[in-house]
C-alpha positions, 0 to 999 in steps of 0.5 A, a space after each residue: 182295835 190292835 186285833 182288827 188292824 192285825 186282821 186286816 193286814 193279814 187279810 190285805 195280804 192273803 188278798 195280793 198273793 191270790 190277785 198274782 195266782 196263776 190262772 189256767 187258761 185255753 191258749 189260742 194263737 199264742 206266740 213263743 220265745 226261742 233263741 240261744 244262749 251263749 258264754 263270754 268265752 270259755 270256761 275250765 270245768 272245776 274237777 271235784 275232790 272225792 275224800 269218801 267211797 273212793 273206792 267206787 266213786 274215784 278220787 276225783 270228778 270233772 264238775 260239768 259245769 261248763 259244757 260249752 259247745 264250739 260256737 260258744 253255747 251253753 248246756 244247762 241254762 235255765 230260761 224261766 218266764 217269770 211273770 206269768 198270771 195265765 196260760 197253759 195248765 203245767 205238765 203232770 210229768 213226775 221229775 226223777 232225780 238219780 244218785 247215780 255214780 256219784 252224781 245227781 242225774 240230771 244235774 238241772 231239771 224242771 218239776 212241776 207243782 202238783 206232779 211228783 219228784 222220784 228219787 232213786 239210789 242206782 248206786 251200792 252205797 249211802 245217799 242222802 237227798 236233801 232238796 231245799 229252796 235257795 234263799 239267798 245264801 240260806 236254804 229251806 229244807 224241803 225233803 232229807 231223805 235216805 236212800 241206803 239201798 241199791 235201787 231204792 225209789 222214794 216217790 213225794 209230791 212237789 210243793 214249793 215252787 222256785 229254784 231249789 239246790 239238792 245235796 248229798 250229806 254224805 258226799 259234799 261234792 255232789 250238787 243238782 238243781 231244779 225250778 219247780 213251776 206252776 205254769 209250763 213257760 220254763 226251758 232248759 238250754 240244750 248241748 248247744 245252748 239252744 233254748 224254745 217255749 211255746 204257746 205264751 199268751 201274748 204280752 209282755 214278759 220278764 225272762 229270767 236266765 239263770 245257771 250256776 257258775 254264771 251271773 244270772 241275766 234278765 231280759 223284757 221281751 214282748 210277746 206277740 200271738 202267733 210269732 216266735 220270738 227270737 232272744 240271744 243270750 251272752 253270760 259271764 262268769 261269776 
């Protein structure tokens, strides 16, 4: 009896996760979102402390984690659809993640599951990439690879999907993040904090904003088929 009632918990589960599997479908006369996302006010870049590879890295690094245009805009927001159950197929595009001068380039980016991540060494010194899902305060390690070569590439496959964080064991300072996605309704805001993703299914939708020094925002909007439509976006600092 105690196998049976196991089985079937086990079996009820399988059955919710594939009930919310994302479906690829033909988008006709879709609608889209587009808009801009802006700060409270301005915030000061933290400047990084070097304690390793001075020598070529420097002693110190501004952190380019508030890149805030004049009319208060700013880079690196991700602006993620969450609940999407169908829609386009996602983009096979490989995601390169650089250790380069001793930052991750670029600092935020998107990868796709079932394309690739490359990532490379373009510096004369040890890195490590060490890619994890963020769970919370935890994170689970998804790649540590070393990278000790000058020019050396690793190419593996992207597999879990949500926001991972990436670091450098052997430069504490060093940060980069991605959202891997299985659908393409994923953006990332531009110098001027300007955001668009097109050809959505039309309904509606949760959209999740999320940047590293900010507290994350989320927004329900309703998608209409062939308009565009337009959200603005205030965050704060954490």
């Amino acid at each position: 009896m105690k196998r049976i009632l196991i089985f079937l918990i086990v079996f009820s589960i399988l059955m919710v996760g594939a009930s919310f599997a994302y479906e690829v479908v033909d988008v006709k006369n879709g609608g889209g979102i587009k808009g801009k996302v802006k700060v409270a006010q301005k915030y000061d870049d933290p400047v990084l402390k070097i304690e390793k590879d001075v020598e070529f890295c420097g002693k110190s690094q501004p952190a380019n984690m508030y890149l805030i245009s004049g009319d208060m805009g700013i880079k690196n927001v991700l602006v993620i659809v969450e609940n999407v159950q169908k829609g386009k197929a996602a983009p096979k595009t490989d995601t390169v993640i650089d250790n380069k001068k001793c930052y991750f380039e670029p600092l935020v980016s998107i990868a796709y599951k079932g394309a690739n991540y490359v990532l490379k060494n373009s510096d004369p010194i040890l890195h490590n990439t060490s890619l994890a899902v963020m769970l919370g305060d935890k994170r689970r390690t998804v790649y540590n690879l070393a990278l000790p070569k000058k020019d050396q590439v690793i190419t593996k496959p992207v597999r879990a999907t949500g926001l991972h964080d990436v670091k450098c064991d052997a430069h504490s300072w060093m940060r980069a993040y991605v959202y891997v996605s299985e659908h393409p309704y994923v953006a990332i805001t531009d110098a001027s904090g300007n955001f668009e993703i097109k050809d959505l299914p039309p309904g509606k939708y949760t959209i999740r904003f999320w940047h590293e020094g900010l507290k994350e925002e989320k927004k329900e909007i309703e998608v209409s088929a062939g308009k565009t439509t337009d959200l603005q976006v205030t965050m704060s600092k954490k």
